[in-house]
N, CA and C of each residue as an Amber inpcrd file, in Angstrom:
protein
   264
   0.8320000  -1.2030000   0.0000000   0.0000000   0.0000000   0.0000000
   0.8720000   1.2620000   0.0000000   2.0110000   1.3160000   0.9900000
   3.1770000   2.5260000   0.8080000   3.4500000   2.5020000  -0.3490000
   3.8000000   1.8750000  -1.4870000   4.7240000   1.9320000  -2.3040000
   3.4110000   2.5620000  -3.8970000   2.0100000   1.7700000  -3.2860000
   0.9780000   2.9770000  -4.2970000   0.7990000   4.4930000  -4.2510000
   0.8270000   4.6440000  -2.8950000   1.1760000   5.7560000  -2.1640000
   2.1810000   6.6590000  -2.9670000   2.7780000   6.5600000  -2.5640000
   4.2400000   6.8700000  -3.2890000   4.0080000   7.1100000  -4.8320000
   3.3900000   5.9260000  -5.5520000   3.2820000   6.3790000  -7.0540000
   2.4140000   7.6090000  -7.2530000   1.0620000   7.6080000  -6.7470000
   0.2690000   8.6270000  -6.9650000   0.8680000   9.8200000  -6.5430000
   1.5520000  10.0040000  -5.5910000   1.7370000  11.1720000  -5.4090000
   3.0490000  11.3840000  -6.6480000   3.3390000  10.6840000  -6.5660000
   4.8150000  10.9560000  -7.8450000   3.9680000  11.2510000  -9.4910000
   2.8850000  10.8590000  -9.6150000   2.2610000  10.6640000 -10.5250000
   1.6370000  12.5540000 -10.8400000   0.7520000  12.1610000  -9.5110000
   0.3090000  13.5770000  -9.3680000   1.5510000  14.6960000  -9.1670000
   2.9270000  14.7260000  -8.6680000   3.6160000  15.7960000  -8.7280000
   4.0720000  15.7860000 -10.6580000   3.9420000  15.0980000 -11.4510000
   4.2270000  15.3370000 -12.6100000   3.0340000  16.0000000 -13.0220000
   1.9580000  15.3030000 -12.5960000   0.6960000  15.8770000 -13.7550000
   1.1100000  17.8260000 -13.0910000   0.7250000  18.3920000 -11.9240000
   1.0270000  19.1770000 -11.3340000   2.4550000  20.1430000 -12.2440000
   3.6000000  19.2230000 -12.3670000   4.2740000  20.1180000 -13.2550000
   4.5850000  20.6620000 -14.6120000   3.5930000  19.4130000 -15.4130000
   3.0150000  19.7240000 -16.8230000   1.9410000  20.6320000 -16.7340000
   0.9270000  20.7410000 -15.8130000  -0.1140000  21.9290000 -15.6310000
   0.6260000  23.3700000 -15.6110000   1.7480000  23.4150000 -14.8930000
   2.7250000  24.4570000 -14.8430000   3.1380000  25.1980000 -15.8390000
   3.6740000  24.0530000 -16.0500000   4.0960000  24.3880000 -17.5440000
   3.1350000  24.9980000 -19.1040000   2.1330000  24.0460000 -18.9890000
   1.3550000  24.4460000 -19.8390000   0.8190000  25.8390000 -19.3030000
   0.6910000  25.5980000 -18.3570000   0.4570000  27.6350000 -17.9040000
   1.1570000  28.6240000 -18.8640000   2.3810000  28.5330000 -17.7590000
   3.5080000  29.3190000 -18.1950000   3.7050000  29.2410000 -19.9020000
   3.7470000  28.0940000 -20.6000000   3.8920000  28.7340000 -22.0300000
   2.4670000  29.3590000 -22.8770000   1.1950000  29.0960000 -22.2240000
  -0.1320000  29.7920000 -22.7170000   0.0790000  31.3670000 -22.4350000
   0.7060000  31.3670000 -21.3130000   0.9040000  33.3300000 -20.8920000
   1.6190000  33.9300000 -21.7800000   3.0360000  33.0100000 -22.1730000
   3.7740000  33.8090000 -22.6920000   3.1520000  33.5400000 -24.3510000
   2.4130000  32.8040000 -24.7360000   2.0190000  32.9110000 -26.3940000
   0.5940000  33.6670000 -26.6590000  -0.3900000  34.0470000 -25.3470000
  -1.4900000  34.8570000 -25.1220000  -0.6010000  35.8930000 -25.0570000
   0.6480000  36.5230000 -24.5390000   1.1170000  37.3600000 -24.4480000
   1.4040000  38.4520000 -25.7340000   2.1040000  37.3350000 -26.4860000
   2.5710000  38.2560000 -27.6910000   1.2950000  38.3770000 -28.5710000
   0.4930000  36.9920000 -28.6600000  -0.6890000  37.4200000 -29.4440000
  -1.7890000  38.7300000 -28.9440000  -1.8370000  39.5260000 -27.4740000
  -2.0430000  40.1500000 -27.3530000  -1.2970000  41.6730000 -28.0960000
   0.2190000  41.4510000 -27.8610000   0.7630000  42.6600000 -28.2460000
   1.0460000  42.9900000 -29.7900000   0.7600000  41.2300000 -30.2810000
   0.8360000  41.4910000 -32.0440000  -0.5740000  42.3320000 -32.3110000
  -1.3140000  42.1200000 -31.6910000  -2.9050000  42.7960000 -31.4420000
  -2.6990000  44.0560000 -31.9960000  -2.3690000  44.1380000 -30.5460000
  -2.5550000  45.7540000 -30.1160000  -1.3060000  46.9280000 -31.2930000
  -0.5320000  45.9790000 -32.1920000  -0.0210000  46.8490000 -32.8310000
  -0.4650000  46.9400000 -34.5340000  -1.3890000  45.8380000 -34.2190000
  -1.9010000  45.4060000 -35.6620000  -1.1750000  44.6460000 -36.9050000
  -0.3390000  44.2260000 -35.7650000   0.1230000  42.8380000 -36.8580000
  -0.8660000  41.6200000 -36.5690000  -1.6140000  41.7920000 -37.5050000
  -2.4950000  40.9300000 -37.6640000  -2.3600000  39.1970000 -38.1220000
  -1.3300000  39.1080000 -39.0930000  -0.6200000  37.7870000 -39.8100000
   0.0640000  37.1610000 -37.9700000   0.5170000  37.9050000 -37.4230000
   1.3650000  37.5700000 -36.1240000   0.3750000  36.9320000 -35.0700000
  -0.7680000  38.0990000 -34.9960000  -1.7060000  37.8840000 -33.8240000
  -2.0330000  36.5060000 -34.5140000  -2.6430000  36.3690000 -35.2370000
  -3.2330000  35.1060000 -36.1750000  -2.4850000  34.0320000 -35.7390000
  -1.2840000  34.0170000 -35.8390000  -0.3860000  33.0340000 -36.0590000
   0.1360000  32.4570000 -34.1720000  -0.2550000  33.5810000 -33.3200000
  -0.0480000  33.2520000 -31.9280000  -1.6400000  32.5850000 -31.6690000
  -2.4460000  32.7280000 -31.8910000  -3.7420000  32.5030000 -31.0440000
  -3.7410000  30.8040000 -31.8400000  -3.2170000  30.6030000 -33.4720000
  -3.2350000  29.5810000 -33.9410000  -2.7300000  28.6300000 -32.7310000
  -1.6490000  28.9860000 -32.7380000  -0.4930000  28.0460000 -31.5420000
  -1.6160000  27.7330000 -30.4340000  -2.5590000  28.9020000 -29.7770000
  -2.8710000  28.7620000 -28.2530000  -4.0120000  27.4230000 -28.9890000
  -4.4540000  27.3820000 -29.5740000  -5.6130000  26.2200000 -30.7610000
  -4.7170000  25.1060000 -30.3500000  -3.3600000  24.9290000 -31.1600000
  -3.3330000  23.9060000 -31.0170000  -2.6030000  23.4530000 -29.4050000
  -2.2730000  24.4420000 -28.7660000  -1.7290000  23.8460000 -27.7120000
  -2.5700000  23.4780000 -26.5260000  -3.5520000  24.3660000 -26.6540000
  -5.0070000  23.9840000 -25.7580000  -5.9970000  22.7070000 -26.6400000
  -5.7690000  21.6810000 -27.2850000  -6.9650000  21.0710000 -28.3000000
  -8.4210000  20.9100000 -27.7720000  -8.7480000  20.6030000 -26.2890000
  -9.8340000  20.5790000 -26.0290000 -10.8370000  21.5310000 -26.1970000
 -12.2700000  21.0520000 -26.8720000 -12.8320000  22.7840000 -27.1880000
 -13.4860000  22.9730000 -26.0170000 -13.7240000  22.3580000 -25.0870000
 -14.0060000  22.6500000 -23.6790000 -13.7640000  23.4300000 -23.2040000
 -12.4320000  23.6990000 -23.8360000 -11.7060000  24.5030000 -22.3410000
 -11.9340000  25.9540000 -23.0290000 -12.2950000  26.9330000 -21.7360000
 -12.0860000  28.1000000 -21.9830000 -10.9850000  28.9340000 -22.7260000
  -9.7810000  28.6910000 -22.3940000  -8.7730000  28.9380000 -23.2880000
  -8.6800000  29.0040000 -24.9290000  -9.2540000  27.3050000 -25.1270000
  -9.2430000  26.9880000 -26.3990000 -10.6290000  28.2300000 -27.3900000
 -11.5650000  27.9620000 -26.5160000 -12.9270000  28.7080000 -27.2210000
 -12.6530000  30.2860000 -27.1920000 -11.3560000  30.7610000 -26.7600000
 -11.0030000  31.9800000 -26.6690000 -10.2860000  32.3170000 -27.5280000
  -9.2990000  31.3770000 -27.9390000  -8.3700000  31.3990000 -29.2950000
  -9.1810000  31.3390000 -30.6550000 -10.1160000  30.8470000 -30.6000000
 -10.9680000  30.3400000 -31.6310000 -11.7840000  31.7210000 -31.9700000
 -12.5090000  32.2560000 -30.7550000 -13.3620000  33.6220000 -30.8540000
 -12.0730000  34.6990000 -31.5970000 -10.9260000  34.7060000 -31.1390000
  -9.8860000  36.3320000 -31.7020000  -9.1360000  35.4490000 -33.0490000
  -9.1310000  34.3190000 -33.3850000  -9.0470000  33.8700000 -34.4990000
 -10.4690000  34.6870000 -35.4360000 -11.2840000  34.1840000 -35.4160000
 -12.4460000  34.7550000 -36.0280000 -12.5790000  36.1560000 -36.2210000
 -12.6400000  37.0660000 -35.0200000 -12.2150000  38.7800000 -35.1370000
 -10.9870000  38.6600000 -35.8580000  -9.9870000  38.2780000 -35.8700000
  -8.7620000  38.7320000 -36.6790000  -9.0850000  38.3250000 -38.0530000
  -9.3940000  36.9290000 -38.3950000  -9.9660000  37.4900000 -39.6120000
 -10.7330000  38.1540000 -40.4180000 -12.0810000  38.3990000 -39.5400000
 -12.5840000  39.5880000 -39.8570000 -11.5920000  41.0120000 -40.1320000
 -11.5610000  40.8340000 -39.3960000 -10.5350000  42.7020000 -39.4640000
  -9.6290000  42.2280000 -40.3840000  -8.8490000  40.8740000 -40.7670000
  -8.3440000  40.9630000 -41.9010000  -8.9540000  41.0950000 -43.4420000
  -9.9130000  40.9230000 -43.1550000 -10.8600000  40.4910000 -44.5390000
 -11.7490000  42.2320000 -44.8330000 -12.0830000  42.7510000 -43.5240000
 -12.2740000  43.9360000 -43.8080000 -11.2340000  45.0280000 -44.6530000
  -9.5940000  45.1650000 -43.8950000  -8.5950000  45.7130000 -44.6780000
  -8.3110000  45.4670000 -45.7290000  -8.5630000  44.0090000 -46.2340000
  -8.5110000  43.9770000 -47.5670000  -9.4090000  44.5690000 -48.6990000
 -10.8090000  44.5060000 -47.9120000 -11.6940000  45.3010000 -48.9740000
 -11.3750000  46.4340000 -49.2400000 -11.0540000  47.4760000 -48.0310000
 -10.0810000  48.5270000 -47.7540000  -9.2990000  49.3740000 -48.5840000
  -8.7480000  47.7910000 -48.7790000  -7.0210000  48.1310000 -49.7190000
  -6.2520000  48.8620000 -48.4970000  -6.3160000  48.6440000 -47.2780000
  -5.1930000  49.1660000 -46.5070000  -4.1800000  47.9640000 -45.6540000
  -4.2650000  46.7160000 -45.9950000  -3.8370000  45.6660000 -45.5600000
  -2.0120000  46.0920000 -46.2450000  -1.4880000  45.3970000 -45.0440000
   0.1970000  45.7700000 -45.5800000   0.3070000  44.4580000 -46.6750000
């Protein structure tokens, strides 16, 4: 019984440090896709929220259905500039 003991918790301190992790790299790729945003690099923002898609796959998760929603606005606003003609 000690030695199941022992696994689960060893089990659970990994799951625990892949959760971490997956944190920490969603902040820093929500990060830039925020600041590709906010400067209107649009091909960039696109291309960060893609990543948060595939790195979140569940559509459950809040995260994922969030990447999916500023995927959709970015192409809008891309598809608008093009009618435009002000797209770089």
């Amino acid at each position: 019984l000690g030695s199941n003991t022992k696994d689960v918790q060893r089990i659970q301190s990994k799951i625990e440090k892949a959760e971490g992790e997956l944190k920490r790299r969603y902040d820093d790729v929500r990060g830039e896709a925020e600041r590709a945003r906010q400067i209107g690099d649009w091909d960039r923002a696109k291309e960060e929220f893609s990543k948060i898609r595939e790195m979140i796959p569940a559509r459950d998760d809040d995260r994922h259905r969030e990447a999916i929603a500023n995927l959709e606005d970015i192409e809008n606003r891309i598809q608008s500039l093009n009618k435009k003609g002000k797209r770089k």
